[in-house]
C-alpha positions as CSV (number, residue, x, y, z in Angstrom):
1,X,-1.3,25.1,-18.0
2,X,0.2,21.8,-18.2
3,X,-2.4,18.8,-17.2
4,X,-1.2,16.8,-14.3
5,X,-1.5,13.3,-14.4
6,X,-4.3,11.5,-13.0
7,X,-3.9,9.2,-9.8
8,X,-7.0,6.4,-9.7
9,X,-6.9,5.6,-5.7
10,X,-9.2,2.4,-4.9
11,X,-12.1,2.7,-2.5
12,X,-13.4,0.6,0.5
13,X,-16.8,-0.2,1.4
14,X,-17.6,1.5,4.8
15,X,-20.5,1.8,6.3
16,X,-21.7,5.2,7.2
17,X,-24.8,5.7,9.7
18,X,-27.2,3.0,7.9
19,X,-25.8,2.8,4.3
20,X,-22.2,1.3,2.6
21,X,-20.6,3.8,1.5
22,X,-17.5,4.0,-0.9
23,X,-14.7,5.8,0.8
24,X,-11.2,7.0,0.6
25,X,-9.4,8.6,4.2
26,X,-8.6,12.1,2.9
27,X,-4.8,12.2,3.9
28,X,-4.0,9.6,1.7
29,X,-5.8,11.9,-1.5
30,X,-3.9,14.8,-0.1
31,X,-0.7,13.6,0.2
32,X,-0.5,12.0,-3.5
33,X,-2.3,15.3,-4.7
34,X,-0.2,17.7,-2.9
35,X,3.7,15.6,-3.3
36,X,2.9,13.8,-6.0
37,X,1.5,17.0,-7.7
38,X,-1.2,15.0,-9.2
39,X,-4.6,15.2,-9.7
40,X,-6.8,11.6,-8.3
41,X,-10.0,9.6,-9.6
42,X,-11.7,7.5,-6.9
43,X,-12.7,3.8,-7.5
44,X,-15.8,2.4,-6.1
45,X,-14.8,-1.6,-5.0
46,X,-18.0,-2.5,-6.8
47,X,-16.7,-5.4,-8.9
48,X,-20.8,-6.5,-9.6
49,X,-21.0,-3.7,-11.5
50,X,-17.9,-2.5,-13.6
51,X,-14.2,-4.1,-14.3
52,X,-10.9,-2.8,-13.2
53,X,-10.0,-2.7,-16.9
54,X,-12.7,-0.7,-17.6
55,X,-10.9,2.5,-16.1
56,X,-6.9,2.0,-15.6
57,X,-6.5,2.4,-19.2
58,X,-8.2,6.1,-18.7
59,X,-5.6,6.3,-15.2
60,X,-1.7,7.3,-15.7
61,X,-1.4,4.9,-12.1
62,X,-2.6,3.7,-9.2
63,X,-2.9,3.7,-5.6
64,X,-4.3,1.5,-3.2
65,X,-4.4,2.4,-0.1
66,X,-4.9,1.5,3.9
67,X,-7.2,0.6,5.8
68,X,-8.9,-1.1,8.6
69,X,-10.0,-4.4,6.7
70,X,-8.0,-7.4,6.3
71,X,-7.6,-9.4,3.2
72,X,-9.4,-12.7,3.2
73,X,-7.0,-15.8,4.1
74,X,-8.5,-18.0,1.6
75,X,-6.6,-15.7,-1.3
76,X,-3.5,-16.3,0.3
77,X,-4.1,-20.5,1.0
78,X,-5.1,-19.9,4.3
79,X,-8.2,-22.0,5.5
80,X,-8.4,-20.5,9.1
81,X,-11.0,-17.8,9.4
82,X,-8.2,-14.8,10.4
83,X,-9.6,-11.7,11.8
84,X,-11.6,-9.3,9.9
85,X,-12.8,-6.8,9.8
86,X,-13.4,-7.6,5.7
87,X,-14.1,-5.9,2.8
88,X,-14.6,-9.0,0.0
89,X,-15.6,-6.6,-3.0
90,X,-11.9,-4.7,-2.0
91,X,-10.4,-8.0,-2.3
92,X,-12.1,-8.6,-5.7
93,X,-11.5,-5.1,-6.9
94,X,-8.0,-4.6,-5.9
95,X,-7.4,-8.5,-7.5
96,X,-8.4,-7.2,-10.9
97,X,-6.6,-4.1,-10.5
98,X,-3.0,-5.1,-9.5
99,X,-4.2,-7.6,-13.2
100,X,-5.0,-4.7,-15.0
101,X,-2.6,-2.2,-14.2
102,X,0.6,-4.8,-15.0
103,X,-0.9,-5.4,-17.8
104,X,-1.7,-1.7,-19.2
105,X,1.8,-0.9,-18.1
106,X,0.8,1.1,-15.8
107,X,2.5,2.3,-12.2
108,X,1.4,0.6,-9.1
109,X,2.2,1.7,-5.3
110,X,1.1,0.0,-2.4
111,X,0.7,1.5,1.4
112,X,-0.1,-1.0,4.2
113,X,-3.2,-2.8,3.4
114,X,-1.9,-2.1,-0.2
115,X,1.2,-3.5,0.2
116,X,0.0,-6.5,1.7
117,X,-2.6,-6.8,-1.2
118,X,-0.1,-7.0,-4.1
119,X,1.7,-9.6,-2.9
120,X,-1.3,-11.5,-2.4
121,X,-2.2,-10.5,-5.8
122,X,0.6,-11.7,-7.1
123,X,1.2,-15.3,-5.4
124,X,2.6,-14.4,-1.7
125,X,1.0,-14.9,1.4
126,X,0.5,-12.8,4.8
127,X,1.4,-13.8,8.9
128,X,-1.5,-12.4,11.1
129,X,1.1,-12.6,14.4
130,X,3.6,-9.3,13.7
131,X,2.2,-7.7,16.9
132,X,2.2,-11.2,18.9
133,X,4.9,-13.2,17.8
134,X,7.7,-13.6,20.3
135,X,10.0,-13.9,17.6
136,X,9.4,-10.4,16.0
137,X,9.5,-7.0,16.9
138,X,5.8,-5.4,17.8
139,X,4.6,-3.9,14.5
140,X,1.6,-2.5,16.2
141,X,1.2,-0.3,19.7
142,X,0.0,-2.0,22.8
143,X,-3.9,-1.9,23.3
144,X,-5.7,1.4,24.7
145,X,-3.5,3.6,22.9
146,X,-5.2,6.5,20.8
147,X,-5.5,6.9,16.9
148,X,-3.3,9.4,16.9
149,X,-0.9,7.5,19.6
150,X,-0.9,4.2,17.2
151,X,1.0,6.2,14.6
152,X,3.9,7.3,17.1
153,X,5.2,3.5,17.4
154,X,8.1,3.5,15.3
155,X,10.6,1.6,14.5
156,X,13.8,1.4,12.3
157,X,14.1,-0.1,8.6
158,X,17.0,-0.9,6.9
159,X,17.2,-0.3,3.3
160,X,18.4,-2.5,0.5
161,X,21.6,-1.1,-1.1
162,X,20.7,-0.7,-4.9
163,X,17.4,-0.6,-4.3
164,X,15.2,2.4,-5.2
165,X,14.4,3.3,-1.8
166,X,18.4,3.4,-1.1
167,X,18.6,5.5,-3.7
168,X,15.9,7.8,-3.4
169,X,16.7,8.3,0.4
170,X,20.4,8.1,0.0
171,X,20.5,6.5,3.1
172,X,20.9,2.8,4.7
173,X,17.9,3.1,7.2
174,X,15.0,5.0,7.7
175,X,12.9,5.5,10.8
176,X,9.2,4.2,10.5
177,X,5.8,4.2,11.9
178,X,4.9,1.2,12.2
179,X,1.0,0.4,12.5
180,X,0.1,-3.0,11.3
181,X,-0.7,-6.6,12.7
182,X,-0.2,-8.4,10.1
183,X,2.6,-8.3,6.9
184,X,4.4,-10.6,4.9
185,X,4.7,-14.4,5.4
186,X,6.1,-15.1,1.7
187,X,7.2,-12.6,-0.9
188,X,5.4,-13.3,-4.0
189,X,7.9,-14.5,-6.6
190,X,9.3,-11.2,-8.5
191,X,9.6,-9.0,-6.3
192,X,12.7,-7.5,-5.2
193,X,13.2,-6.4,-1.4
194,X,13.5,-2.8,-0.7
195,X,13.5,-2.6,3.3
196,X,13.3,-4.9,6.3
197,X,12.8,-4.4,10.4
198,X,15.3,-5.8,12.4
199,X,13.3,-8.9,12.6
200,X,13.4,-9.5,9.3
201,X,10.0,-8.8,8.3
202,X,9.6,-7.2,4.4
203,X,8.8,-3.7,4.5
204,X,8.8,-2.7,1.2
205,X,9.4,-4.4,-2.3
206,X,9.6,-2.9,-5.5
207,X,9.4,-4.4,-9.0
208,X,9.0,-3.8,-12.9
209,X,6.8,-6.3,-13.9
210,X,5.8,-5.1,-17.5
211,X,8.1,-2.0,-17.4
212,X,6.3,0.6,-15.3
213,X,7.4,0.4,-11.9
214,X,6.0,-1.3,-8.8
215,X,6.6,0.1,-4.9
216,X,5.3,-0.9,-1.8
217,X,5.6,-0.2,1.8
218,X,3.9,-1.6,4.9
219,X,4.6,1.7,6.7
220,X,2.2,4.9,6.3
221,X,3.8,7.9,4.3
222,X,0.5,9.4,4.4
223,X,0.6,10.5,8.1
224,X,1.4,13.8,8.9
225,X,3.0,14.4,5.7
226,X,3.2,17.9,5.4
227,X,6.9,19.0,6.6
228,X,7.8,15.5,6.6
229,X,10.8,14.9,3.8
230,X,10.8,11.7,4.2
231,X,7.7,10.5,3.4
232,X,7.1,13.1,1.0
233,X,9.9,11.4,-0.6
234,X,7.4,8.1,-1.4
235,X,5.4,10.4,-3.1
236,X,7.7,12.3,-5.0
237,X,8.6,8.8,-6.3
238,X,5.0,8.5,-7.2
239,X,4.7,11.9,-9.0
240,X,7.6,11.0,-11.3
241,X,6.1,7.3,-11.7
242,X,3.0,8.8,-12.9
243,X,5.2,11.1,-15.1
244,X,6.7,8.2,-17.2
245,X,10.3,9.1,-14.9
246,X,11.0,6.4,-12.7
């Protein structure tokens, strides 16, 4: 049997009854797994007590994921105090990471928090207002709706032509969920657009920044996945990333 590559998928610090915990939402291993066809490492945000470089080296890419934290404004120039909730040792893991994995020449894909991370990582800043500003679309569903209600706000993207998305998809728009208050404010220098809303807001980027490639999205592939082309389609990306074919 051939061995599948190996998927290292960063971890938040949640707490779980009394203890912090480090943890990865299931459907997010599951999809890469499954439509990536990959097997997937888990790493701890606990930058007090290893490196980034430590394991990407031993990784054939990485993922980082969602989730309900926000990064810290002060990484992206910001000297309000935004809205958490935080996660400080994400921010300093996932810092080292999008480092380490440019450098190793390794792949790197981005979902939501994730995609918002990198371009912090990487120079760009974030808007906290895509769900209040009158001069955007709503990115996120109105108040009182359920977990599973929040994913149902869609909304449409149109795709770059040229860009890998375009090409993957073969299309000029996709339709989105769309579960996020805050995104991009500016693109971080070298990274090429692969989507906007009809607002203009930057959906998903792409880049090659030491040869191995770079994808992003704001939107969430992971969700209900299974008999859903395209976002299996992110992750087929992914599988052949990992693969040394993208």
């Amino acid at each position: 049997m051939s061995q599948r590559p190996v998927l290292g998928i960063i971890a938040c610090n949640r707490t779980i009854g009394t203890e912090v915990a480090q943890a990865v939402v299931n459907r997010y291993a599951t999809a890469a797994m499954r439509h990536a066809d990959c097997a997937a490492l888990i790493i701890p945000s606990l930058p007090d007590h290893m490196r980034a470089a430590e394991v990407v080296g031993r990784l054939d890419g990485v993922l980082l994921t969602g989730t309900p934290s926000n990064v810290e404004p002060a990484l992206y120039g910001d000297v309000s105090e935004g809205e958490g909730p935080f996660d400080p040792d994400r921010d300093r893991m996932m810092t080292e990471l999008v480092e380490a994995v440019i450098a190793a020449q390794r792949p790197l894909f981005g979902i939501c928090r994730g995609f918002q991370e990198i371009n912090v990582a990487l120079g760009g800043t974030l808007r906290r207002d895509t769900s209040a500003s009158d001069e955007l679309l709503h990115h996120h569903a109105p108040d009182g709706v359920g977990f599973d209600g929040m994913f149902d706000h869609h909304h449409k993207v149109d795709l770059v032509e040229g860009g890998l998305l375009a090409s993957a998809y073969d299309a000029r728009s996709l339709d989105v969920n769309s579960v996020h208050y805050q995104g991009i404010g500016a693109l971080a220098d070298g990274l090429s657009v692969e989507a906007r809303a009809p607002d203009g807001l930057v959906e998903a980027y792409s880049t090659r920044p030491n040869g191995a490639p770079l994808l992003a999205v704001q939107w969430h592939p992971e969700w209900a996945v299974d008999g859903n082309e395209q976002s299996q389609t992110y992750f087929h990306l992914l599988g052949r990333a990992l693969r040394g074919e993208l």
